[in-house]
N, C-alpha and C positions, 0 to 999 in steps of 0.2 A: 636614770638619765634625766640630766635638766633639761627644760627648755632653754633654749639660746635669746636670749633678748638683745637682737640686731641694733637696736637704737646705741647700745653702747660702744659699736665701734663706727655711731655716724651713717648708718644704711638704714634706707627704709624698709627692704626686704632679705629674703636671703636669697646670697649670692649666689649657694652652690647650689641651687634647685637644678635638676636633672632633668625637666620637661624638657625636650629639644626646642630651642628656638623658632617661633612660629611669628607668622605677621598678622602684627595686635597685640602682642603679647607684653607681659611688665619689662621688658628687655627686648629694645625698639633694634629689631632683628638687623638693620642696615649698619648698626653702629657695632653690635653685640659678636658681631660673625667675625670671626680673624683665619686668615691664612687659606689655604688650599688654593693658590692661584692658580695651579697645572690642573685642579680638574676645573676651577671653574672657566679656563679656558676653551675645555674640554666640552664643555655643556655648551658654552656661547657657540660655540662654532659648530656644535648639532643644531641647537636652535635655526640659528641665522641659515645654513647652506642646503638645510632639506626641509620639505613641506609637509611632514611628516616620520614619526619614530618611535622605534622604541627598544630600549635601551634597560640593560640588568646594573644595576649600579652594587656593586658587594663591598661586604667589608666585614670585619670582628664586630660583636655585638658592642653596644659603647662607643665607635668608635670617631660617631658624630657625621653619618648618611643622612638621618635624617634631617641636622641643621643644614648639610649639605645643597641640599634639594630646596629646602625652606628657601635658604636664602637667594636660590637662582629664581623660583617663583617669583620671588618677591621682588627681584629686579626686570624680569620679563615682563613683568606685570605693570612694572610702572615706569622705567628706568629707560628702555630702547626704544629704537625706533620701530623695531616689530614687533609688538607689542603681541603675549599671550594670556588668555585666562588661566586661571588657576581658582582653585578650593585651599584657603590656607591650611586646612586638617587635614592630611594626609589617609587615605582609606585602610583600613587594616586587615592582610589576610588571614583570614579562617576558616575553621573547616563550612562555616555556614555561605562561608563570601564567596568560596570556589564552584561556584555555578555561573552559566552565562545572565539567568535571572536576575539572580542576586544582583549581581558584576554592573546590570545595566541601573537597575533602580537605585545602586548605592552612589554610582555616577553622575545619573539624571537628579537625586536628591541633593546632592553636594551640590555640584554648579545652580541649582533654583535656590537653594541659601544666601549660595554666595551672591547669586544676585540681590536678591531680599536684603542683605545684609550693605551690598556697596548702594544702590539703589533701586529702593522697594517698588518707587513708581509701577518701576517694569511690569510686574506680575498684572498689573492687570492688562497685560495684553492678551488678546485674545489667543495664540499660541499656550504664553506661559501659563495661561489660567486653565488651558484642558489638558495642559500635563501635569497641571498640579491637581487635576480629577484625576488623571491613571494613576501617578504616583502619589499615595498620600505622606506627603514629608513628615507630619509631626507622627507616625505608624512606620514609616519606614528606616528611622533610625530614632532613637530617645539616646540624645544626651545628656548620659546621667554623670558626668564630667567629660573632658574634651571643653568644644565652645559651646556656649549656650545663646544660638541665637536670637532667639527672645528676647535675654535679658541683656547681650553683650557682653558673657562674663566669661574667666576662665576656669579651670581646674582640671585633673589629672588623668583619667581613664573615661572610655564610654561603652554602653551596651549599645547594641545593633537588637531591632527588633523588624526583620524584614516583613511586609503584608502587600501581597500583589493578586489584585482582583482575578479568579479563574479565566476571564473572558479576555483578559487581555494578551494572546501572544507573544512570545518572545520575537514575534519577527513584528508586531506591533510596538512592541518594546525600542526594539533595533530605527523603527522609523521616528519615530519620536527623537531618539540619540540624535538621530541624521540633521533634523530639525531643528536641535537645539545649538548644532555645529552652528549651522545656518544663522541663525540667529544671532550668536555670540556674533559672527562675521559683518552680520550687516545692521547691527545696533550699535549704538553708543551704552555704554555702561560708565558712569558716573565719569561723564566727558571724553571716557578714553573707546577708540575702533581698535577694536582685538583682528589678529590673524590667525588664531588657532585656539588649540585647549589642552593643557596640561593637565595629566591623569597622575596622579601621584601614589603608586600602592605600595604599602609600610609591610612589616613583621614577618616573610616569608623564612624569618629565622626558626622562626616557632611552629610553620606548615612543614620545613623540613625536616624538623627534629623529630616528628612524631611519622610513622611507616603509612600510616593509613592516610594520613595526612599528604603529605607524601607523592601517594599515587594518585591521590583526587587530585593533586596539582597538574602532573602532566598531562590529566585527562582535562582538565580546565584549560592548559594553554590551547589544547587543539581545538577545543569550543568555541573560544574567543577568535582563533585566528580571522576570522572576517572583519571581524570589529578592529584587529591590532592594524589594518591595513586603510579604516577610513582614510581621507585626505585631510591634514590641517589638527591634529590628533598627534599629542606625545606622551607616549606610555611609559613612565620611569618606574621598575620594580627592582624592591630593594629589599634585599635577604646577604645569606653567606658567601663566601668563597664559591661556594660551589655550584652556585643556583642555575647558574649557563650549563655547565658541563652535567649536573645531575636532573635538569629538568629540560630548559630552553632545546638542547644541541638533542636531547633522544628523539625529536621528531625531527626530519628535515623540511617538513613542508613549516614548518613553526618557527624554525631557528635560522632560516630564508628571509622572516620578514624583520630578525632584531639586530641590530650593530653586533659587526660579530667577535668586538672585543668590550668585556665589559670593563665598564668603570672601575678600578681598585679602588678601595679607599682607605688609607693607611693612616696609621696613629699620629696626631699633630706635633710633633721636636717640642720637646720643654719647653724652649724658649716661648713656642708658640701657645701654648696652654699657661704660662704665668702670664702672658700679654692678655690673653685671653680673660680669666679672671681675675686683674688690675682693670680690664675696660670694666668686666661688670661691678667692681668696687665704686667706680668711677661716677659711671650709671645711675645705680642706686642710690649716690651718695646723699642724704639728709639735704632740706634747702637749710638748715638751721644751722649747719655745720661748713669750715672753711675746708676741711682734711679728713679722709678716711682713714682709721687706725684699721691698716693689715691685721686683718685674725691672724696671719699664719705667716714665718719666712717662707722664701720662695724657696731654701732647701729642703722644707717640707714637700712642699709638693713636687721635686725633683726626686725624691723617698719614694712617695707616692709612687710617682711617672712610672719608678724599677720594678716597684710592685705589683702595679695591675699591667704592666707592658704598654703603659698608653692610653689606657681604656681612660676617657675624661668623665664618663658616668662616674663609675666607681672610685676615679681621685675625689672628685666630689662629693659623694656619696660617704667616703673616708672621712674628710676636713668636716664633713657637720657632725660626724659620730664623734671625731675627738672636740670639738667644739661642747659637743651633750656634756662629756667630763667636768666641764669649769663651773663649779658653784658659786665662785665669787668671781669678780669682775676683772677683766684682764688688763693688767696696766705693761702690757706689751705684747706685739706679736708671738707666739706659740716657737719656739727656737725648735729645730729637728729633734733632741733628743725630747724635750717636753711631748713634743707633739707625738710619738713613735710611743711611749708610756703610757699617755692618755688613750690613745688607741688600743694600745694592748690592754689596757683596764676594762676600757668598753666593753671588746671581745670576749673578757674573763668574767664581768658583770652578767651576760649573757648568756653564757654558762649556766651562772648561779642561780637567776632567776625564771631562765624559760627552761635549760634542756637540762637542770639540776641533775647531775652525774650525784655518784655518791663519794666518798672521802677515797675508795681506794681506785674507781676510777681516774677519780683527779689527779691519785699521784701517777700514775700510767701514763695521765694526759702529761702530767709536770716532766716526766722525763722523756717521752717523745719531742716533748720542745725545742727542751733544752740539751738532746743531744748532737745536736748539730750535727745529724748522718740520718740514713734512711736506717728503719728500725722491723724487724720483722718478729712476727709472732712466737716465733721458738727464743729468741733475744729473750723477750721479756717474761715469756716461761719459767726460763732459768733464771735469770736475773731477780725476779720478783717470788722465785718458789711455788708458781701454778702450775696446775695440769694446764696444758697447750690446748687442749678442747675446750676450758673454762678461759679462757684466755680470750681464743677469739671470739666465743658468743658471748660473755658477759663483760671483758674489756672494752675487744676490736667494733665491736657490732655496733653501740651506741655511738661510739666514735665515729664509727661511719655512716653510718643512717641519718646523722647530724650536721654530714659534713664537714666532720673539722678535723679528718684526715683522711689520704685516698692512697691509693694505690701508684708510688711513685717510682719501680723498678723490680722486674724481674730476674733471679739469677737459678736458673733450670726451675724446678718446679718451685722455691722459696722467693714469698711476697714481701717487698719492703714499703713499710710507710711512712710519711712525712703530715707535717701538716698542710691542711689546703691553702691558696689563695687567701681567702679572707681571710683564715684564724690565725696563718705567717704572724702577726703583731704580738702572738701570746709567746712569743719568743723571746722578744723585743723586752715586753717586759719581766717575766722571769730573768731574763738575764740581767738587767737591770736590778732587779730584786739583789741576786745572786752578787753583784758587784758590791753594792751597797753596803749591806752586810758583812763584807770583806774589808770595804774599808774602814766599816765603824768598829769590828774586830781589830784591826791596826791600832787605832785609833786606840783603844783600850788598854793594846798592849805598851805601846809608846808612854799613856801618860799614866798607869797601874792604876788603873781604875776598874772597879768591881763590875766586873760585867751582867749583871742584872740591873747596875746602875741605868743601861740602854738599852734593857729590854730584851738582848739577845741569849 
């Protein structure tokens, strides 16, 4: 895999980075956000019409909740007339965060940042400076990437490292919150009077997915219920499909106090994810330069679009692994079928050098590909001359512990498999191969030229 050297098509950074859109960030969130006008309508008119909420915002992993949320903060925050606080880092749940403890100091620590951070003055008020004795900030979270308040900087993940004095109460906890409500309300924060405080909690994709996890959830919402009910206080929790109907609605004293339709949030139309990243080409674009050379046609990423369902992570994610491919410099945007080969290389590269199969794996893997049908264990039994018990532990196995094929149809007890989501591109290119080949056989025959002459 090469490094991508972005200055060659006029950017200064890269484009397709997959951090959600955050305010401060290298991609100035007001310009960078595109579309979703029906939820953001959705959210202005919860803001604006109640004095309090909260609210499950769901959606496919990828599917851009969290720029969602980012960028309504960021307009409440600055942009209306009723003005909210916010924490531009979004809180993340886990299994450490699902207690009321946790929940209040990860709260209380975020808004005393962000104050620090819009202006410092504050803290030394006598308030902020004896919650900054209960809660010790730089103990109660280290960001070892996220923002780095300190320094002003950014980067990609953070640990949470929770420390709450034994003597301090969770209902001493709770009064302090109250406090700090108070506070936001009746201060000026770098010029601007806030009317509330936006709560912003991330990842409940990842507390669902796991059973234990799970059930510490819906014992945390009944915790919190007091707190979900302050005045002036908007609680956005943002997980699955499912997070209302498999956590919020099993209590009714809990699913009482949240909007009782959640947010959807659905994949952005093509059209709107090429608008999307053309702004951030745009953005980025070099001062030294008059034109941004497109890495990639936009039927690429309309390729893409089919292939991940929408998921704008993983288009993304996609265009920089085919981008790794080019060792020499691009003297034009990436056309669909370049770009569909390149990726499938990647894929096969990957292969070869992390989950190195052995030679009659790979031909197992070569014709799972490239049969364009779902293939089952007895199939390639026969077909390849194994025992069917060697088949599946020393073909099937690796191939699936690796994920680069699953389980895509049953017919009475006989399993069929395909390949996954991601590894789809080794298709792409085997067939590509396959074509190739065929024509430069033509090719040979047409002009009676010795076919070792090409190799083949």
């Amino acid at each position: 895999m090469q490094p991508i050297n972005w200055q060659q098509f006029g950017l200064k950074k890269d484009p397709y980075d997959t951090v959600p859109l955050v305010e401060g960030g290298d991609l100035p969130i007001e310009k960078a956000f595109i579309g979703r006008q029906q939820e953001k309508s959705f959210l202005d008119s919860l803001f604006e019409s109640t004095d309090r909420a909260c609210l499950t915002i769901c959606g496919d992993v990828g599917v851009g909740k969290t720029s969602l949320v980012n960028f309504n903060k960021f307009i409440w925050k600055y942009r209306t007339p009723k003005l909210l606080f916010s924490f531009r880092r979004e809180i993340e749940a886990n299994g450490e965060l699902l207690n009321k403890r946790a929940f209040l100091i990860e709260i209380i620590g975020s808004v005393l940042r962000e104050i620090k951070l819009l202006d410092p003055n504050l803290l030394k008020n006598d308030l902020l400076m004896k919650i900054n004795q209960v809660v010790d900030i730089n103990q109660s979270i280290a960001f070892s990437a996220g923002i780095n308040y300190n320094n002003i900087g950014f980067s990609g993940s953070r640990e949470k490292i929770f420390s709450q004095p034994a003597q301090f109460s969770v209902a001493t906890l709770e009064g302090y919150f109250n406090d700090l409500i108070d506070f936001i309300k009746n201060h000026e924060i770098r010029g601007n009077k806030y009317s509330g405080l936006i709560v912003h909690v991330n990842n409940f994709d990842v507390v669902l997915s796991d059973p234990e996890t799970k059930k510490k959830a819906v014992v945390f919402f009944g915790e919190i219920r007091d707190m979900l009910q302050i005045p002036n206080v908007y609680y956005l929790f943002l997980g699955p499909n499912n997070l209302f109907k498999d956590i919020i609605s099993t209590q009714q004293r809990v699913k009482g106090i949240f909007v009782q339709t959640p947010l959807r949030v659905k994949p952005l139309s093509k059209s709107e994810i090429v608008a999307a990243l053309n702004e951030r080409l745009e953005i980025l674009k070099s001062d030294d330069v008059s034109k941004v050379i497109k890495p990639v046609e936009d039927n690429v990423v309309f390729r893409l679009y089919d292939l991940y369902e929408g998921d704008i992570r993983s288009i993304m994610t996609a265009i920089g692994a085919i981008l790794s491919q080019c060792s020499e410099k691009l003297a034009h945007a990436l056309t669909e079928d370049e770009a569909m080969l390149l990726l499938g290389q990647e894929r096969w590269n990957n292969i070869e050098t992390v989950i190195k199969l052995t030679d009659e794996q790979k031909e197992i893997l070569k014709y799972l590909a490239t049969a364009h049908k779902f293939i089952s264990q007895k199939e390639i039994a026969s077909m390849f001359n194994k025992a069917q018990s060697n088949t599946s532990s020393y073909y099937f196995k690796p191939l699936r512990d690796n994920n680069i094929i699953e389980e895509k149809e049953r017919k009475g007890k006989v399993i069929y498999y395909g390949l996954t989501q991601h590894y789809t591109p080794l298709q792409w290119l085997l067939d590509a191969k396959t074509n190739l080949n065929r024509e430069m056989k033509e090719k040979v025959e047409q002009l009676s030229l010795p076919r070792n002459k090409l190799g083949i």
